[in-house]
N, C-alpha and C positions, 0 to 999 in steps of 0.2 A: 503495500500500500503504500483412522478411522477404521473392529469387521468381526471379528469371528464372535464376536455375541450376537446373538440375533432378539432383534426384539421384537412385539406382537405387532401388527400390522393393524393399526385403524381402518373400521370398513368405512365404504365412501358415505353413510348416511351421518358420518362427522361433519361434514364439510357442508358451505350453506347452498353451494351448485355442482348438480352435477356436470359431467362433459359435454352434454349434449345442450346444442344451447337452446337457454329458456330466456324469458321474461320478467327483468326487475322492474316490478311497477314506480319502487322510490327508491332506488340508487341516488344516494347522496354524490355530488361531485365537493369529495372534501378540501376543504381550504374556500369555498364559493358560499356554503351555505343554503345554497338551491337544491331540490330533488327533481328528478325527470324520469324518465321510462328508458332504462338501456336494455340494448340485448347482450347477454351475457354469449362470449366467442370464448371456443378451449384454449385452453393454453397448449401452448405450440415447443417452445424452449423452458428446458426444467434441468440446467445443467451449473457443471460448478468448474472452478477454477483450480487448479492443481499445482501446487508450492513444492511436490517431490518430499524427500526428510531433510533437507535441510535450507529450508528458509528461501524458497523459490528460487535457488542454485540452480539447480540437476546438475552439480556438478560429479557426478559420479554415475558410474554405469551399475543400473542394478537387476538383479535377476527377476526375475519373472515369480519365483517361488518366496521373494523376500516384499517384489513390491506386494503381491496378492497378498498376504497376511495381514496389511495396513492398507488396504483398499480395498479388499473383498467387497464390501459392504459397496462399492459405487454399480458394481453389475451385479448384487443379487440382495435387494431390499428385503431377503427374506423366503421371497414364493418364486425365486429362481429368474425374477425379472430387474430389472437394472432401476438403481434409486433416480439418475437423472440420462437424459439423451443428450448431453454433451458435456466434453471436457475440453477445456481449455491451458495447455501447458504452458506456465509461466513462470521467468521470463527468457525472452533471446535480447542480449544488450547487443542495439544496435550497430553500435560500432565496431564490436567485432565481425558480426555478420558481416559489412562492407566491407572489412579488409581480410575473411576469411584466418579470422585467426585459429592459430591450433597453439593450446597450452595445457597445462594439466587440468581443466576442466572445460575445454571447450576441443571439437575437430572442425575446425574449417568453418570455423563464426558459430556455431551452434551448441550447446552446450551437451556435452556426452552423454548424457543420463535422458535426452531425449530422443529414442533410438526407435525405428521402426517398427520391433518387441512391445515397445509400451504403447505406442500407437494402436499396433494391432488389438493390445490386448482389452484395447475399449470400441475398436471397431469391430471385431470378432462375437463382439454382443450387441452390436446395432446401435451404438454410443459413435456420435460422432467428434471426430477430435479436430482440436487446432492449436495452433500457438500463440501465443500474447508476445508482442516485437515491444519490449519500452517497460514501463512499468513507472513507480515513484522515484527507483533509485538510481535510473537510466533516464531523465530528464535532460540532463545536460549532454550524452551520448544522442541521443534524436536532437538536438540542437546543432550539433559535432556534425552530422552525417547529412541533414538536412540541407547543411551549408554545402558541406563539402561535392556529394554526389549523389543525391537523393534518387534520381535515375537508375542508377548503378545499385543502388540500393532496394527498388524494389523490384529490379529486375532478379537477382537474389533472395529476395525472398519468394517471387516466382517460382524458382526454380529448386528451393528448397519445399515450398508447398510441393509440388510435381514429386519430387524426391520418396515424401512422406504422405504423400496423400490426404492432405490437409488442409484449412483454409488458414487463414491469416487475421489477428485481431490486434490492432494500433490501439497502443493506450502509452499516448501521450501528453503527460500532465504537466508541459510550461503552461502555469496560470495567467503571467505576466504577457508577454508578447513573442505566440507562436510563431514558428517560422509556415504561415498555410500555404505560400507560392511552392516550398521547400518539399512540404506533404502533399501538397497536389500535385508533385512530380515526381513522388514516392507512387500516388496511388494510380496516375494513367500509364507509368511502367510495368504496375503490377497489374492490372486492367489488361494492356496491349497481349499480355500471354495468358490472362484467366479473363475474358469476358467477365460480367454481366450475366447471371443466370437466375431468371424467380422460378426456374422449377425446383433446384435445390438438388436436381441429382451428380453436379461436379462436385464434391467436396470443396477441392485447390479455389473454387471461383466464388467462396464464402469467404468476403474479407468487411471487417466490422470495424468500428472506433469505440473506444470508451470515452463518457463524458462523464461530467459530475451526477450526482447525487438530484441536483435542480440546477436550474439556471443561476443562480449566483458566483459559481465558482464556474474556472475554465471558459468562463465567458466567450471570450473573442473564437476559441476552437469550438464549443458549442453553438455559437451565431452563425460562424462560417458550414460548417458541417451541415446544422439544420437546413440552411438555404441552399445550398449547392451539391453536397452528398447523399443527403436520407429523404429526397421528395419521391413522392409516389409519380409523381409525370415523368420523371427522368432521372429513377434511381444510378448511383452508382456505387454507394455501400451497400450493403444488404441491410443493417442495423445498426443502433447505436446500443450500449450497455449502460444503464444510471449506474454507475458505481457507489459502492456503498459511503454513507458518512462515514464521519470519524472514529462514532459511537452507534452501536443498536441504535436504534430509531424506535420509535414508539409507533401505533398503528396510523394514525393520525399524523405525525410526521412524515414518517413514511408515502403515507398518499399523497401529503401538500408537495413533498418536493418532489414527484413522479406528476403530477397536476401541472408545477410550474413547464414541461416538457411539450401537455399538450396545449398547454394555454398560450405559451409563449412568452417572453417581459415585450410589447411593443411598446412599453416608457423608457428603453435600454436606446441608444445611441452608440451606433446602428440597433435598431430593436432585433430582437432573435424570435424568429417566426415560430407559430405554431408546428408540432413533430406530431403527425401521425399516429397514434397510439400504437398501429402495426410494425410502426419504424422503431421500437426500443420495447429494453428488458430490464426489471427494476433488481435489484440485490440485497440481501442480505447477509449480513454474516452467520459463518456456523464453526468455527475458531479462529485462535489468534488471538482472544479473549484469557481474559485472566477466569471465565467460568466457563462450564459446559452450559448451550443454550439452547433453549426449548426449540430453536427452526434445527437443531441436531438432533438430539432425545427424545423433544415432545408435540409431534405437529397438532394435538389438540390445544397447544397452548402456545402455540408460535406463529408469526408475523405472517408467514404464509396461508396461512388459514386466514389468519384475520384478515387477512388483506385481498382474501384470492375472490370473493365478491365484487370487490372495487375496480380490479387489475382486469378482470376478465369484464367487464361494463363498462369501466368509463370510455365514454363520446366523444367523439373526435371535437375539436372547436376550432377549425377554422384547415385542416389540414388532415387526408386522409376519409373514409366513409363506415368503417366499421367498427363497433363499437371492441374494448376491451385490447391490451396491450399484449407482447406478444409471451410473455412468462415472466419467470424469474430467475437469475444466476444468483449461484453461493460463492461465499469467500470465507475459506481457503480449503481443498481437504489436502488433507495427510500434514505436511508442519507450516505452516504461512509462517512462524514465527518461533524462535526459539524460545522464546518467552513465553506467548500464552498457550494454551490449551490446542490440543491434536485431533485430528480425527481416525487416528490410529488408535486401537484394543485398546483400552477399554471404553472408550469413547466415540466410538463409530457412529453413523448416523442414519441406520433406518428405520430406526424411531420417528424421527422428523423427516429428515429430506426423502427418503426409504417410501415411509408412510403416505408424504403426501404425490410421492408419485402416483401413490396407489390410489389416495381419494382423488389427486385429481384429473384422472385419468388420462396422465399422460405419456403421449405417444409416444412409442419407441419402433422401430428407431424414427428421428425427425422428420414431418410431414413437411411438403413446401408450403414454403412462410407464405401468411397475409401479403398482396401487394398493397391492397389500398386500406 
């Protein structure tokens, strides 16, 4: 910025919709204070982000029989079915990628522990994978690279997608003043060799951004993106990702700053246009925390239940036609942090994220996305 316990499985009549969509007559649009009539759409994306054991390195190569033991629990919630339909391995620091560095934990820009075995071993259950290029700690390297040969840069990651059979996820967080000429010649290099695809059956041709949490932070790369990358007339990412705040979010936070996305700030100079509810996936954490938390443990008492009425309804305003946003991504399984809390034994999570696979009955493997 988790497995070999198995725990009971909540049946879907936990949850206040089921998949198939129905009818909220008062779906509140929270942070507005208004109620309206949405139609509640399934959730599409129910995947997490994957930090490896030590601290979203992978800098080490690990066996198949070591990773499973602290991940079991992502492809088998229990009843033999996988807790989420994507993983996301993170991170690859930019700047070695463009100059293909090989050192003790990286071969040729990519870090060793991210090897076509672990790939498979989430594709092999209808889980689909990708990689996260950047991260928090890698800011100044996408700034480095951006300048230098941003071209050259996404033409390698190109072809590192191709490689591993994967899509591509940018999360680059200069708050202050991105380089977006710099990443718009990252992203029509890596476009020129993975098209453009809304059926969703290329893998490589899945390439996303992360933005904040709501519009207040990441500003200028959230304005840019919303208007020029994530429109439904002439997409050219697939999605964005609300990443998570600082802190848990409470249920009600949680939606205002997922609200701010589709309402837009047009009091912002340049105002940052309304985003599609189809065009993004909201997040929460499930460690890296100093406690174990109910969206890991306990999906009858976790943010994703609470919130999966809101997430699956709310209405577009001003951008997009279908009601209800496209999922939700977790952070972090296995160690986001050496500090807080795992998703490795004893701590695994199909209790919560397991669970609400299951209530809310989502698809495995990934259906193609909402365009509009």
């Amino acid at each position: 910025m988790r497995m070999l316990m198995r725990k009971p499985i909540l049946p879907a009549a936990t949850v206040l919709l089921a998949a198939t969509a129905l009818t909220l007559t008062a779906a509140t649009r929270s942070g507005t204070g208004t109620a309206q009539a949405a139609t509640a759409t399934p959730i599409q994306i129910y995947g997490a982000w994957h930090c490896s054991n030590d601290g979203c390195a992978w800098g080490t190569v690990r066996t198949i029989a070591d990773f499973d033991a602290n991940n079991h629990w992502l492809i088998d919630r229990g009843d033999g079915k996988p807790s989420v339909n994507l993983v996301v391995l993170s991170f690859v620091n930019p700047v070695k990628l463009l100059n293909s560095t090989t050192d003790g934990a990286d071969a040729n820009g990519v870090p060793v522990g991210m090897t076509s075995d672990i790939v498979n071993y989430f594709t092999s259950h209808g889980i689909r994978a990708m990689l996260s290029i950047g991260g928090i700690t890698y800011v100044s390297d996408w700034d480095a690279v951006l300048t230098q040969n941003p071209t050259l840069l996404g033409q390698k990651a190109a072809a590192l997608a191709t490689q591993l059979g994967v899509g591509i996820e940018i999360d680059y967080e200069n708050s202050s003043s991105p380089n977006l000429t710099g990443l718009g010649s990252f992203i029509s290099a890596y476009r020129a060799a993975h098209p453009y695809d809304a059926t969703g059956a290329d893998p490589t041709a899945r390439l996303t951004i992360d933005v904040a949490a709501g519009d207040r932070y990441l500003i200028a790369l959230d304005q840019y993106a919303t208007a020029n990358w994530l429109t439904t007339s002439n997409p050219v990412l697939d999605y964005a990702n609300a990443m998570v705040p600082s802190k848990q979010p409470s249920t009600s936070s949680a939606e205002s700053n997922w609200l701010e996305h589709v309402d837009g700030k047009p009091n912002y100079a340049p105002p940052i246009a309304p985003l599609a509810p189809a065009k993004f996936t909201g997040s929460l954490f499930i460690a890296g925390t100093s406690q174990i938390l109910p969206e890991c443990n306990n999906f009858s008492a976790s943010l994703q239940s609470s919130t999966s009425a809101w997430v699956q309804s709310v209405a577009p305003a001003g951008a997009g036609t279908t009601d209800g946003m496209l999922g939700y991504m977790f952070w972090a399984a296995d160690t986001p942090s050496t500090r807080g809390k795992t998703t490795d034994p004893p701590n695994t999570c199909q209790g919560g994220v397991g669970a609400g696979s299951s209530a809310l009955n989502v698809p495995i493997p990934m259906p193609p996305l909402r365009q509009q």
